[in-house]
Biopython code that builds the backbone (N, CA, C, O; Angstrom):
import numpy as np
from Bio.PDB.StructureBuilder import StructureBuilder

atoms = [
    (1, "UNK", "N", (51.401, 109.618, 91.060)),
    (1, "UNK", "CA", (51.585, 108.733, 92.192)),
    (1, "UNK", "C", (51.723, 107.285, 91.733)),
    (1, "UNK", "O", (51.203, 106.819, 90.719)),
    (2, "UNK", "N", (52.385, 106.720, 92.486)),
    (2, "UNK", "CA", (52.777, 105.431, 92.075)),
    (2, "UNK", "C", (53.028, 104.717, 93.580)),
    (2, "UNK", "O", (53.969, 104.785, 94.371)),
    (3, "UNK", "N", (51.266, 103.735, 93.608)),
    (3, "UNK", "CA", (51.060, 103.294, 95.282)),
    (3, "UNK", "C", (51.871, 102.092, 95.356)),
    (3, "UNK", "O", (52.468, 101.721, 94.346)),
    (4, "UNK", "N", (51.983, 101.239, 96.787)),
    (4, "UNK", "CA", (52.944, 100.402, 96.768)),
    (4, "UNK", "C", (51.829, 99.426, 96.078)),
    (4, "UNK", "O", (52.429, 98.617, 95.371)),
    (5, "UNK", "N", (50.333, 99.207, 96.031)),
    (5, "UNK", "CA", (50.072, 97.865, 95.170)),
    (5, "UNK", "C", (50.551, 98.081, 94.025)),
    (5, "UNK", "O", (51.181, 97.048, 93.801)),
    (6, "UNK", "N", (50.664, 98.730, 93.170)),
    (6, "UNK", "CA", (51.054, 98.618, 91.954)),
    (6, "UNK", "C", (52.457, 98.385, 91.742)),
    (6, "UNK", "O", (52.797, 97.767, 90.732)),
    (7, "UNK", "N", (53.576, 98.923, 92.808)),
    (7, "UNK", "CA", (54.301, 98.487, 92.615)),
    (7, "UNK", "C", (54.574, 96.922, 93.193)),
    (7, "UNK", "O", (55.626, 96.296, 93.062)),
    (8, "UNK", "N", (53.731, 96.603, 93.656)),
    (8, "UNK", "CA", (53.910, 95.158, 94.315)),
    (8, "UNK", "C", (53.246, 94.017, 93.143)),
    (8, "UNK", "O", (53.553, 92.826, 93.185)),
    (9, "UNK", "N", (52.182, 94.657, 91.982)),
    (9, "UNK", "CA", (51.485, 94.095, 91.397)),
    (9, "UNK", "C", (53.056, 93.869, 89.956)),
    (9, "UNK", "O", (53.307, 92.856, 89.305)),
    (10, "UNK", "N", (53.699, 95.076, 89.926)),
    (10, "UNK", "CA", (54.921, 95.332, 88.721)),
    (10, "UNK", "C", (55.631, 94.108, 89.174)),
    (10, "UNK", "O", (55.740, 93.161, 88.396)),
    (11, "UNK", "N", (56.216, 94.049, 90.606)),
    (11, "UNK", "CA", (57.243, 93.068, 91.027)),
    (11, "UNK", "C", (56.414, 91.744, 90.668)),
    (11, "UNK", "O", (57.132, 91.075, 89.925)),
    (12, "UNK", "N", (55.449, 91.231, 90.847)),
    (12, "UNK", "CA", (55.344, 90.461, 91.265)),
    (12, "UNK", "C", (55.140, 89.740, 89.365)),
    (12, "UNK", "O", (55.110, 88.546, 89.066)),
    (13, "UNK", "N", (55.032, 90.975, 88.370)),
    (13, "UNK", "CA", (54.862, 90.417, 86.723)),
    (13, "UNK", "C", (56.028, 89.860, 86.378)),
    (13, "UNK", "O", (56.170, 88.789, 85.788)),
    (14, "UNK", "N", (56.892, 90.617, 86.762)),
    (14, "UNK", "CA", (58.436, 90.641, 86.317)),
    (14, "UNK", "C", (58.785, 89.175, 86.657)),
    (14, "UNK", "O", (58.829, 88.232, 85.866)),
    (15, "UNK", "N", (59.071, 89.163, 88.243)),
    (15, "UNK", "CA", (59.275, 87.616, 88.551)),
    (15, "UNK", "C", (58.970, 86.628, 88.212)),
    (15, "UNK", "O", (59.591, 85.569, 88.304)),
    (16, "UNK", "N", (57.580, 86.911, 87.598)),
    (16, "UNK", "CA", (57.040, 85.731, 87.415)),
    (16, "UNK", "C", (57.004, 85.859, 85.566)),
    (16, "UNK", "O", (56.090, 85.439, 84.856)),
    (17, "UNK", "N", (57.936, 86.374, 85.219)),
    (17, "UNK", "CA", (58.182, 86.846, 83.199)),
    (17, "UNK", "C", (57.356, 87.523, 82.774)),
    (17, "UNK", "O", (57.432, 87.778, 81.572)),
    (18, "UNK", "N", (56.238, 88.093, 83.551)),
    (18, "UNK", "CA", (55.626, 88.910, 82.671)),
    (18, "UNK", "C", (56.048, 90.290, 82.512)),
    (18, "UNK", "O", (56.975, 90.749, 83.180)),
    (19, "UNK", "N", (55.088, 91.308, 81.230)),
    (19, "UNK", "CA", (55.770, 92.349, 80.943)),
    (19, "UNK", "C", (55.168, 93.159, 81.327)),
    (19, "UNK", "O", (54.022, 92.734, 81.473)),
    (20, "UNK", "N", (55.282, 94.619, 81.734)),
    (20, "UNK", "CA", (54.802, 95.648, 82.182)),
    (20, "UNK", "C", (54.223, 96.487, 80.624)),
    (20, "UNK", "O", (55.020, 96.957, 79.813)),
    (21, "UNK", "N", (53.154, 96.522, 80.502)),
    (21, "UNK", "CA", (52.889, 97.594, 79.122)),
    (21, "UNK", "C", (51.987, 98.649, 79.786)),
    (21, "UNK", "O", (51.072, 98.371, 80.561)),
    (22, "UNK", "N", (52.308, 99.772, 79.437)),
    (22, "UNK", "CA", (51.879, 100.962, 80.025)),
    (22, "UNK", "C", (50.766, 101.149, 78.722)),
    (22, "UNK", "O", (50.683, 100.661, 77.595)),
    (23, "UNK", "N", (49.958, 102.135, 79.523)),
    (23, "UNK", "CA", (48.849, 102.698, 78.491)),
    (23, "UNK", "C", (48.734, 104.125, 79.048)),
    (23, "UNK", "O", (48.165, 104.593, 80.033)),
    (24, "UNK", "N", (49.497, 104.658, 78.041)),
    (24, "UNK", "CA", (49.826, 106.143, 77.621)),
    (24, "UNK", "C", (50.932, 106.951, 78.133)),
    (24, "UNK", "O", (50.879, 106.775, 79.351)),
    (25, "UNK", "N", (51.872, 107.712, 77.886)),
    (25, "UNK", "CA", (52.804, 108.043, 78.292)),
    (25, "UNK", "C", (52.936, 109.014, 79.789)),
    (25, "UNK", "O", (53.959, 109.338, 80.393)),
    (26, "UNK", "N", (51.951, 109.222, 80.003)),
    (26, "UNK", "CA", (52.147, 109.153, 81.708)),
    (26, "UNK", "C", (52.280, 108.698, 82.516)),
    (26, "UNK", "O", (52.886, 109.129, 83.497)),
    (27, "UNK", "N", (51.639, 107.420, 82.369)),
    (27, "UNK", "CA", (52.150, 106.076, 82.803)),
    (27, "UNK", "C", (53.410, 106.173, 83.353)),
    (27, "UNK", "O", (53.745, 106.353, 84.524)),
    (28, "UNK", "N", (54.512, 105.931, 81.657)),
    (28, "UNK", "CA", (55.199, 105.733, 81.454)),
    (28, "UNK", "C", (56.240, 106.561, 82.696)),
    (28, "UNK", "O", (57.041, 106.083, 83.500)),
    (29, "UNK", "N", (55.838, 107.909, 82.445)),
    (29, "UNK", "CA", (56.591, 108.804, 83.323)),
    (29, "UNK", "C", (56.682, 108.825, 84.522)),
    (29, "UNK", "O", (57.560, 109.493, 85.068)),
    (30, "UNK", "N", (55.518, 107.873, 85.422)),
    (30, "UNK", "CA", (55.628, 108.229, 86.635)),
    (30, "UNK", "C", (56.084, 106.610, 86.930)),
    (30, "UNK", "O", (56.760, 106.618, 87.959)),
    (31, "UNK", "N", (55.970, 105.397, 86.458)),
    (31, "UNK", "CA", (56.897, 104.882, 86.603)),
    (31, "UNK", "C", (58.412, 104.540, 86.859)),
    (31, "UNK", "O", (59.052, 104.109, 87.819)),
    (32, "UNK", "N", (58.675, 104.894, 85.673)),
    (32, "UNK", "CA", (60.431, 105.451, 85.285)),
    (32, "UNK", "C", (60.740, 106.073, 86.303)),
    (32, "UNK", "O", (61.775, 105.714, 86.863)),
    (33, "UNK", "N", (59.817, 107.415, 86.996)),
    (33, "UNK", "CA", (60.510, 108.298, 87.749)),
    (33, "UNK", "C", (60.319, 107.186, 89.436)),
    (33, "UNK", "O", (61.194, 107.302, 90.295)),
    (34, "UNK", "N", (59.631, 106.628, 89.568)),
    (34, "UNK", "CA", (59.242, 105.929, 90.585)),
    (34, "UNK", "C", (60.879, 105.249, 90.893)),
    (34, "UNK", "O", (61.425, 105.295, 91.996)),
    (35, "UNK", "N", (61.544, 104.562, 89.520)),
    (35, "UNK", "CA", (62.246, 103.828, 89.681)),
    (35, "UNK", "C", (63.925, 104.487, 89.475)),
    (35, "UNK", "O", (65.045, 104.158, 89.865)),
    (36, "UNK", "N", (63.347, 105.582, 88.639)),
    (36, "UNK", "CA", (65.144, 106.377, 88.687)),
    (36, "UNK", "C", (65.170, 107.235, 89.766)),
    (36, "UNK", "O", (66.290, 107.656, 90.053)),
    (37, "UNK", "N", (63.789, 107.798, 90.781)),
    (37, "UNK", "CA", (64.414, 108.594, 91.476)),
    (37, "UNK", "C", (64.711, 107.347, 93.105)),
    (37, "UNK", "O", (65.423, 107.658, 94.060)),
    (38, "UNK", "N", (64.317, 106.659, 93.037)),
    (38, "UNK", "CA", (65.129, 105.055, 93.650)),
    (38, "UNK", "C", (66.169, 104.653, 93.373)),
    (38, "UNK", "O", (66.366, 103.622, 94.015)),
    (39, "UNK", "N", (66.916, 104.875, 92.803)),
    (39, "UNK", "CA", (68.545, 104.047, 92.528)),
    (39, "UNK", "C", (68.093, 103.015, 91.237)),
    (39, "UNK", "O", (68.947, 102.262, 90.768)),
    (40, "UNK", "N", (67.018, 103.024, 90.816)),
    (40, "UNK", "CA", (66.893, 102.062, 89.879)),
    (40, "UNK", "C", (65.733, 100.767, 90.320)),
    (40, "UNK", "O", (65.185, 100.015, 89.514)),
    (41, "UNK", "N", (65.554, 100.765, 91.821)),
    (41, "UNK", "CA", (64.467, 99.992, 91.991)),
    (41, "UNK", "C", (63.003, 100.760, 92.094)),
    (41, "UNK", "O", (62.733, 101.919, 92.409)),
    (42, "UNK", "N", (62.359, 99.904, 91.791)),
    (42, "UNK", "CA", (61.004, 100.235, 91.791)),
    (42, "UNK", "C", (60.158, 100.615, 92.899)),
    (42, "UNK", "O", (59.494, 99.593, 93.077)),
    (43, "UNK", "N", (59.849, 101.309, 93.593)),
    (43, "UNK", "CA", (59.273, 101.795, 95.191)),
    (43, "UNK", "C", (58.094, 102.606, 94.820)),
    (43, "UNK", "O", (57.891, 103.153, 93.736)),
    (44, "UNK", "N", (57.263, 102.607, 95.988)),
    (44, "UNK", "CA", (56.042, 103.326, 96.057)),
    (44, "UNK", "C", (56.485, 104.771, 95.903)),
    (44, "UNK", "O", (57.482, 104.999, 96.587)),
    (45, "UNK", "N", (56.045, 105.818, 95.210)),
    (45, "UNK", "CA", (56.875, 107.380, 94.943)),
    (45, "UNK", "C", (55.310, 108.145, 94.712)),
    (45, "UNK", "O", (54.302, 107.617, 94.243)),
    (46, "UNK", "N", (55.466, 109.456, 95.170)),
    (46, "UNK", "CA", (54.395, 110.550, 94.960)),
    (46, "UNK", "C", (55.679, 111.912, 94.540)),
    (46, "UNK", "O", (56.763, 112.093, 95.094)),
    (47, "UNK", "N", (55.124, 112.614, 93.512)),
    (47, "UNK", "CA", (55.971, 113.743, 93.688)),
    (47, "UNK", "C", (55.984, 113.942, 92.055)),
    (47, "UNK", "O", (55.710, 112.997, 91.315)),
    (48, "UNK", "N", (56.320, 115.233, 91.555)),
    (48, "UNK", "CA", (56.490, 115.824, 90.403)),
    (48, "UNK", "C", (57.697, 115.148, 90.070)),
    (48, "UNK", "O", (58.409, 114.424, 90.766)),
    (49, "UNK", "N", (57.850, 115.674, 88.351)),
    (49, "UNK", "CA", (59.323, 114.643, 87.635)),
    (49, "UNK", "C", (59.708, 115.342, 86.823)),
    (49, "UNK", "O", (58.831, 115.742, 86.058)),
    (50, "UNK", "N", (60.806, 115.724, 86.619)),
    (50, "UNK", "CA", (61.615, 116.195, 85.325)),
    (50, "UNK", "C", (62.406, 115.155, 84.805)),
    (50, "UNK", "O", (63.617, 115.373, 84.762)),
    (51, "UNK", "N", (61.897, 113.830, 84.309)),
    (51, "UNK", "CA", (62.142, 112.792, 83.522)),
    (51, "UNK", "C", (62.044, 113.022, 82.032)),
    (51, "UNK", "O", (61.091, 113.239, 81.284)),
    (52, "UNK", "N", (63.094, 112.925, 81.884)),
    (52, "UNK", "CA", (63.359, 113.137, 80.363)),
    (52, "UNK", "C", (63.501, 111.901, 79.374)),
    (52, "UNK", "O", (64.607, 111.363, 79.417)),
    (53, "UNK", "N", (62.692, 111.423, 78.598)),
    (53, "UNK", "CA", (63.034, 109.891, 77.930)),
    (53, "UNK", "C", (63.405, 109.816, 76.455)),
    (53, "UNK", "O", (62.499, 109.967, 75.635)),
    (54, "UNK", "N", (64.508, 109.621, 76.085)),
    (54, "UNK", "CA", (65.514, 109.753, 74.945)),
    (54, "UNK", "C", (65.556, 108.821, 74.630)),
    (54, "UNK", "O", (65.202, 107.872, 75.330)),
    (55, "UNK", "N", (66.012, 108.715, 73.430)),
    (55, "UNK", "CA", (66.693, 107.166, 72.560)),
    (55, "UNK", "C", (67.935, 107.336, 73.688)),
    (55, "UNK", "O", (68.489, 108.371, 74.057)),
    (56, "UNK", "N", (68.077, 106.482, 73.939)),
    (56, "UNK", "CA", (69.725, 105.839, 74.623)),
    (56, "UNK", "C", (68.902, 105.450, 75.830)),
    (56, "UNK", "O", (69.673, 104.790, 76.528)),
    (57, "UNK", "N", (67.561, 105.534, 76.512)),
    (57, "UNK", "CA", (67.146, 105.920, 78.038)),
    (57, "UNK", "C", (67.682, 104.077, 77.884)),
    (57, "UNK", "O", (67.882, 103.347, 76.914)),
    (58, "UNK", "N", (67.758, 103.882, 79.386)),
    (58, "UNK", "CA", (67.931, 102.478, 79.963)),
    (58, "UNK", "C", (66.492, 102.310, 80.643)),
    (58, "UNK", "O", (66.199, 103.238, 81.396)),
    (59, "UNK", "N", (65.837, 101.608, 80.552)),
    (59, "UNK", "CA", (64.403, 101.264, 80.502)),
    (59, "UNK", "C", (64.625, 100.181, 81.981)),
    (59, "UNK", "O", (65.315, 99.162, 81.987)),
    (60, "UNK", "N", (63.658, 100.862, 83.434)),
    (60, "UNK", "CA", (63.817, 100.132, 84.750)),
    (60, "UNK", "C", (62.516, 99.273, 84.399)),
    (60, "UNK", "O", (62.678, 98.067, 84.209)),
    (61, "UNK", "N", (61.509, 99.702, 84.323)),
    (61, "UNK", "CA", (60.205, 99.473, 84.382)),
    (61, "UNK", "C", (59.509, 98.742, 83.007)),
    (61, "UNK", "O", (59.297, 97.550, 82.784)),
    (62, "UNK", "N", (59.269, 99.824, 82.267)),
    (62, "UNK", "CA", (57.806, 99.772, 80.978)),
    (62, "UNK", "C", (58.923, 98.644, 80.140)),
    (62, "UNK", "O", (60.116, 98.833, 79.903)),
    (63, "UNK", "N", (57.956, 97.265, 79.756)),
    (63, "UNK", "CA", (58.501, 96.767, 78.334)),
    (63, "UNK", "C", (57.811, 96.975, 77.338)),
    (63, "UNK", "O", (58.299, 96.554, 76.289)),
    (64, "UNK", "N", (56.315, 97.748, 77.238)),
    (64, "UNK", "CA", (55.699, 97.956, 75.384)),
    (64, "UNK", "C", (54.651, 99.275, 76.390)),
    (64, "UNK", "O", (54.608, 99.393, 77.615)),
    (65, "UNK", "N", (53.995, 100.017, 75.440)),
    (65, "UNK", "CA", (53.260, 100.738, 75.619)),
    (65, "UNK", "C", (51.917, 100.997, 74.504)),
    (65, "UNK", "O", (51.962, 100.721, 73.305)),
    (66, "UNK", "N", (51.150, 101.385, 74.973)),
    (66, "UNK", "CA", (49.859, 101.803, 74.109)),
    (66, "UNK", "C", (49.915, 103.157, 73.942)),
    (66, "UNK", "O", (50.000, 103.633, 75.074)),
    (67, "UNK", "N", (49.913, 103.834, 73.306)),
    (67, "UNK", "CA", (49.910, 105.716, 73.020)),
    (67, "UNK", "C", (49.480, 105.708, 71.472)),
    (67, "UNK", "O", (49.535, 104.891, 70.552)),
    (68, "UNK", "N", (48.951, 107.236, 71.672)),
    (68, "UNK", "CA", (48.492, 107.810, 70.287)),
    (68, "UNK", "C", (49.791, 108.374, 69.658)),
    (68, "UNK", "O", (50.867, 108.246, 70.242)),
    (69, "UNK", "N", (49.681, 109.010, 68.442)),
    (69, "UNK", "CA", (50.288, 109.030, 67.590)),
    (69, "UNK", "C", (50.670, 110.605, 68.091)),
    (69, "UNK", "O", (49.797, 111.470, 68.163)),
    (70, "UNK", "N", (51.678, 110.787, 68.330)),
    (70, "UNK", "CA", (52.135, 112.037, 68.489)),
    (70, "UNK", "C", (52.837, 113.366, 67.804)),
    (70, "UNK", "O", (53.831, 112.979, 67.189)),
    (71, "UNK", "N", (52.686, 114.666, 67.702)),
    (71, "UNK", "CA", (53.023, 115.142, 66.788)),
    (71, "UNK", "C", (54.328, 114.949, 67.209)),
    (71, "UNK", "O", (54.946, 114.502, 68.175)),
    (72, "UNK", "N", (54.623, 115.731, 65.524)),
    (72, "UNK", "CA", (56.065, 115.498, 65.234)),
    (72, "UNK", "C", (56.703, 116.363, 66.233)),
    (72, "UNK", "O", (56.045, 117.106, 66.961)),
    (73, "UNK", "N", (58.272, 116.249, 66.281)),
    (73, "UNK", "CA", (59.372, 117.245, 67.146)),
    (73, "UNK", "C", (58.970, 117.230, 68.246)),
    (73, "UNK", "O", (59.705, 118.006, 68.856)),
    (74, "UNK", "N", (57.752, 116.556, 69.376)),
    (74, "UNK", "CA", (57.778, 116.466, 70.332)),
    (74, "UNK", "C", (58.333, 115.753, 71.174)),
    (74, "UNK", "O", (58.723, 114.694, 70.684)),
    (75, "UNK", "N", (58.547, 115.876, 72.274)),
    (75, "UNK", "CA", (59.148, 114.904, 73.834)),
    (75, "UNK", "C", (58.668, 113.740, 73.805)),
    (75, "UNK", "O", (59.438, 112.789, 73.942)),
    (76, "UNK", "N", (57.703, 113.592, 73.678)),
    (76, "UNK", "CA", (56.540, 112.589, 73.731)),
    (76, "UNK", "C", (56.852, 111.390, 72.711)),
    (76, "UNK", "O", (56.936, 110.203, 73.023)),
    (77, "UNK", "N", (57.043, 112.075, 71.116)),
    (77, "UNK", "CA", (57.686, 111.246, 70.496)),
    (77, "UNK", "C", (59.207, 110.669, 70.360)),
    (77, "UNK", "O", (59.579, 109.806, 69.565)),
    (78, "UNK", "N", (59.814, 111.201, 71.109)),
    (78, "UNK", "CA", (60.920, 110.881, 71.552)),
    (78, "UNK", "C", (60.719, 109.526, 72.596)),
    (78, "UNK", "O", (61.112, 108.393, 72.321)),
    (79, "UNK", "N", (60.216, 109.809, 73.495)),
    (79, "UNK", "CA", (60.141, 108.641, 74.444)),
    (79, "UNK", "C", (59.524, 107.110, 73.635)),
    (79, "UNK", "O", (59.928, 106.005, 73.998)),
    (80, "UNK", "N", (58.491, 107.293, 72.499)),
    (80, "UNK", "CA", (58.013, 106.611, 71.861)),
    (80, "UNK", "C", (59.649, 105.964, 71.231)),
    (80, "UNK", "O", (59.892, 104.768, 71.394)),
    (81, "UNK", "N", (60.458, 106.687, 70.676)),
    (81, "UNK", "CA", (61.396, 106.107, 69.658)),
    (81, "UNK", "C", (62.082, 105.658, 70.921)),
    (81, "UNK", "O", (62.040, 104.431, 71.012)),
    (82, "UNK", "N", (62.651, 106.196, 71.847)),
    (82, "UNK", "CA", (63.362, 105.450, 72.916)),
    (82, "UNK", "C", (62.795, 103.913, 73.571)),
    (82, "UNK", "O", (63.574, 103.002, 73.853)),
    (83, "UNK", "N", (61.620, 103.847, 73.708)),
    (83, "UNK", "CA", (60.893, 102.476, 73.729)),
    (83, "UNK", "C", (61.365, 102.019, 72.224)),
    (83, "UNK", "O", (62.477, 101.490, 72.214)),
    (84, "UNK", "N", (60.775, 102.121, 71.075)),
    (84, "UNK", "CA", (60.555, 101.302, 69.987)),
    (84, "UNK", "C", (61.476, 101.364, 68.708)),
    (84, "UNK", "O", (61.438, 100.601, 67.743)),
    (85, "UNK", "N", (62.386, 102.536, 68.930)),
    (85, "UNK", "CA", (63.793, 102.934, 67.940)),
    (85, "UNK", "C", (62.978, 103.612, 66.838)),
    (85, "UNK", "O", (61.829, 103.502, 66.410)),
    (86, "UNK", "N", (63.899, 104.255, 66.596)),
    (86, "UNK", "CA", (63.352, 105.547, 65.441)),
    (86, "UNK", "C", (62.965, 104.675, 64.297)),
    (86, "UNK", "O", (62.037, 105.144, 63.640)),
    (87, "UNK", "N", (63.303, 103.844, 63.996)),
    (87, "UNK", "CA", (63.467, 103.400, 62.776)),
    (87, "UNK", "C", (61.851, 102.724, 62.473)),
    (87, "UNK", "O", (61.102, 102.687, 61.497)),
    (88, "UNK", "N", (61.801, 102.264, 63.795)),
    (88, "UNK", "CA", (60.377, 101.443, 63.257)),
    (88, "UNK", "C", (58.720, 102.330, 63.860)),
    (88, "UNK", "O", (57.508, 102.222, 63.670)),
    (89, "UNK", "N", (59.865, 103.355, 64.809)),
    (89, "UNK", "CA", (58.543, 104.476, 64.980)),
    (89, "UNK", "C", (57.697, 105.180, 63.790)),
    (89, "UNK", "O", (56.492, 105.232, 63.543)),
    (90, "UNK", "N", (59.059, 105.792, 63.050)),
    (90, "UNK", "CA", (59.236, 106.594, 61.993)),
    (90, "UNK", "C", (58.256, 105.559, 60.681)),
    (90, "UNK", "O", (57.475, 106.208, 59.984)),
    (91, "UNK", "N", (58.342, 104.261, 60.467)),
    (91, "UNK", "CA", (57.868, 103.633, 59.559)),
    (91, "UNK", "C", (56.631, 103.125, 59.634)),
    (91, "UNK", "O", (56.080, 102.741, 58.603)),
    (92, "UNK", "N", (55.877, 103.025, 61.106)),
    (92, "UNK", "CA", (54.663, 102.890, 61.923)),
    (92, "UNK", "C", (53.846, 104.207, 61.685)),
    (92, "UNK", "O", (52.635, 104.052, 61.532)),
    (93, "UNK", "N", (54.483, 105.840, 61.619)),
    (93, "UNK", "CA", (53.925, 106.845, 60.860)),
    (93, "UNK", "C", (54.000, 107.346, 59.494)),
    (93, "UNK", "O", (53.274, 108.098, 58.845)),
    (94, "UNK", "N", (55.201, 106.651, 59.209)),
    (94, "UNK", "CA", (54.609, 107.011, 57.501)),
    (94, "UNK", "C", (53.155, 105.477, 57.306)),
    (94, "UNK", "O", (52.291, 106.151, 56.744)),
    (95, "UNK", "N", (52.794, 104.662, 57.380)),
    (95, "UNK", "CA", (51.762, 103.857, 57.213)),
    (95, "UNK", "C", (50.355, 104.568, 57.893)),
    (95, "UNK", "O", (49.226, 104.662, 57.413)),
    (96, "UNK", "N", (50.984, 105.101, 59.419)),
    (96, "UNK", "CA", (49.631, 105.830, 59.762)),
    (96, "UNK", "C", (48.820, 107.009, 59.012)),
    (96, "UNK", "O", (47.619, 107.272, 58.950)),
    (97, "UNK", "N", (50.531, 107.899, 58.207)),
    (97, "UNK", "CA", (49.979, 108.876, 57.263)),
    (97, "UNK", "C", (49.541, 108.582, 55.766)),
    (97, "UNK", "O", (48.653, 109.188, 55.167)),
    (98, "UNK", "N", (50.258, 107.626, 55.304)),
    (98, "UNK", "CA", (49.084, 106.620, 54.284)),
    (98, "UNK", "C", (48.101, 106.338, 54.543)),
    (98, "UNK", "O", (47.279, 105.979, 53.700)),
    (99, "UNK", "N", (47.898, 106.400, 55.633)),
    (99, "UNK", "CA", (46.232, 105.408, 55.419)),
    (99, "UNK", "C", (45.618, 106.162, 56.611)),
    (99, "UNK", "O", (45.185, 105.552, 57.589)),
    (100, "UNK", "N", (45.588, 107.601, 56.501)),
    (100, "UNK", "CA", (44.918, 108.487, 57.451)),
    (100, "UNK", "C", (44.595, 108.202, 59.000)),
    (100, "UNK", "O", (43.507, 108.437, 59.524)),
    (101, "UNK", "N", (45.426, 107.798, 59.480)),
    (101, "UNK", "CA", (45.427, 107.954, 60.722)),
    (101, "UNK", "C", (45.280, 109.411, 61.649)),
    (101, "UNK", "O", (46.069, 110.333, 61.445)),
    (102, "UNK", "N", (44.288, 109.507, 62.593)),
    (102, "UNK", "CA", (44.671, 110.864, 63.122)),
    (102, "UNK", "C", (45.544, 110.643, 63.971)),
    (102, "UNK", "O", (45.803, 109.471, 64.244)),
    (103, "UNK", "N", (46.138, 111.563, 64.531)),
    (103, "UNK", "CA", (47.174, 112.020, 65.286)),
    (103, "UNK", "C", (47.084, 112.920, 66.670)),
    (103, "UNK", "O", (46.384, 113.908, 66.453)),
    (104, "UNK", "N", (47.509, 112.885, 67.834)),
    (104, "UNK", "CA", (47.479, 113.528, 68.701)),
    (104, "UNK", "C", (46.481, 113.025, 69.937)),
    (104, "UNK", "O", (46.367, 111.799, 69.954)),
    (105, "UNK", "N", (45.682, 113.773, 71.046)),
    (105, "UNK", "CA", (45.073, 113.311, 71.501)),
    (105, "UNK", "C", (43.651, 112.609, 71.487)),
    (105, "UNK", "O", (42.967, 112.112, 72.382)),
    (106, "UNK", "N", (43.516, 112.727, 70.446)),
    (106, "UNK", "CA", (42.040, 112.442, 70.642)),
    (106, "UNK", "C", (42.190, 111.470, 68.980)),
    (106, "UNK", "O", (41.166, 111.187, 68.358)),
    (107, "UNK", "N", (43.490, 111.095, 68.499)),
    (107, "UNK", "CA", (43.615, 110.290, 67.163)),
    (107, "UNK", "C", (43.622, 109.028, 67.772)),
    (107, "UNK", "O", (43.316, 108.682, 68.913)),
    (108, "UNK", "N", (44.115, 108.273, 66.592)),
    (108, "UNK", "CA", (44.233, 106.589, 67.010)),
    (108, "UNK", "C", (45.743, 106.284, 67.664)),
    (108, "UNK", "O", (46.695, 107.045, 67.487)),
    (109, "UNK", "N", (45.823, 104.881, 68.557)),
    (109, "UNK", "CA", (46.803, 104.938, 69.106)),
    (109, "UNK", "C", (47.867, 103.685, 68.073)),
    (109, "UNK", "O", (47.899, 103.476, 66.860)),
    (110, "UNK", "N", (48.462, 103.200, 68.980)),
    (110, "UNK", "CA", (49.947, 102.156, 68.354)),
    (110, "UNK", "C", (49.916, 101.301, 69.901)),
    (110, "UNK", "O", (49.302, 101.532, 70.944)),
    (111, "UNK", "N", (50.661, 100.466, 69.591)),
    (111, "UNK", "CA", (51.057, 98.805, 70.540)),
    (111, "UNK", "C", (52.986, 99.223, 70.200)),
    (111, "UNK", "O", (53.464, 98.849, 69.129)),
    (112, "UNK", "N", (53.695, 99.833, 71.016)),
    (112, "UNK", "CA", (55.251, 99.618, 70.747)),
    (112, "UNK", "C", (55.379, 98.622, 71.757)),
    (112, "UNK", "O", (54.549, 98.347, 72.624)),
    (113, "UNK", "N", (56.876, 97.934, 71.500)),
    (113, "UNK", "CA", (57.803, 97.032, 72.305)),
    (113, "UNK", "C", (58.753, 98.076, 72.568)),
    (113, "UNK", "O", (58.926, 99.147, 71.986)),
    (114, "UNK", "N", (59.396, 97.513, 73.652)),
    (114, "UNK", "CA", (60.994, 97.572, 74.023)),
    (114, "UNK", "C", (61.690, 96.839, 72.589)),
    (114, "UNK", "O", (61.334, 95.755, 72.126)),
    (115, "UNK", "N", (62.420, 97.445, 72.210)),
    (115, "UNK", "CA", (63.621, 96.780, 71.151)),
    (115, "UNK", "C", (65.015, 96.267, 71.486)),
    (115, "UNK", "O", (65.740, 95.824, 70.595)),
]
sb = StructureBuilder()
sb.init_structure("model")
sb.init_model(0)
sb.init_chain("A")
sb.init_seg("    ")
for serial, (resi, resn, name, xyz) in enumerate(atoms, 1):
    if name == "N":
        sb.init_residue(resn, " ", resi, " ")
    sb.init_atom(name, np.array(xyz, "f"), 0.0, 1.0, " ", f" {name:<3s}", serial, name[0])
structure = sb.get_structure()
C-alpha cells in the first residue's frame, strides 16, 4: 500500500529537490508500481504488482536505496543494478566478498544512487 500521505510527503521532497531513498526493495516496488500503474504519476495505490525492475527501467519515483546484499542471479539484484548500473554494483560485491560481508537477508546492507 502506498497511502496518499506518503505520497503527498514524496511530492512535496521532489519539489522542493529533495530525493526519495527507499529502504529495502519493497519499498522500492510498491512505489514504482504506485507510479507506473498511474501513467507515470505518483497516486495513492493498494493492490498486488508484477513490476519487473531491469537495467534500462526509467525510474518515476526512488533516487538511492538502502538494501542488503543480494544473492547472485536474482530479481532483486537486478533492480539493484537498474538503480546503480552493473558496473558499480558488481564492484561494491567483489569488495563486500573481500572483506566478508554477509549476504542476503539477515547480511549487511549498501547506500546505491540513481546513476
Amino acid at each position: 500500500d502506498v497511502p496518499q500521505a506518503t505520497v503527498q510527503a514524496i511530492n512535496q521532497t521532489k519539489a522542493n529537490g529533495g530525493r526519495v531513498i527507499a529502504i529495502g526493495t519493497t519499498s522500492v516496488r510498491a512505489l514504482e508500481s504506485a507510479a507506473l500503474y498511474n501513467n507515470g504519476q505518483l497516486k495513492a495505490w493498494s493492490g498486488e504488482t508484477e513490476i519487473f525492475i531491469y537495467p534500462s527501467y526509467e525510474w518515476k519515483v526512488i533516487d538511492a536505496l538502502f538494501t542488503n546484499f543480494h544473492l547472485p542471479e536474482s530479481t532483486l539484484l537486478m533492480l539493484v543494478c537498474a538503480l546503480a548500473g552493473k558496473e558499480r554494483v558488481m564492484a561494491a560485491y567483489n569488495e563486500a566478498v573481500a572483506h566478508q560481508y554477509r549476504f542476503f537477508s539477515y547480511g549487511d546492507a549498501m547506500f546505491v544512487e540513481n546513476n
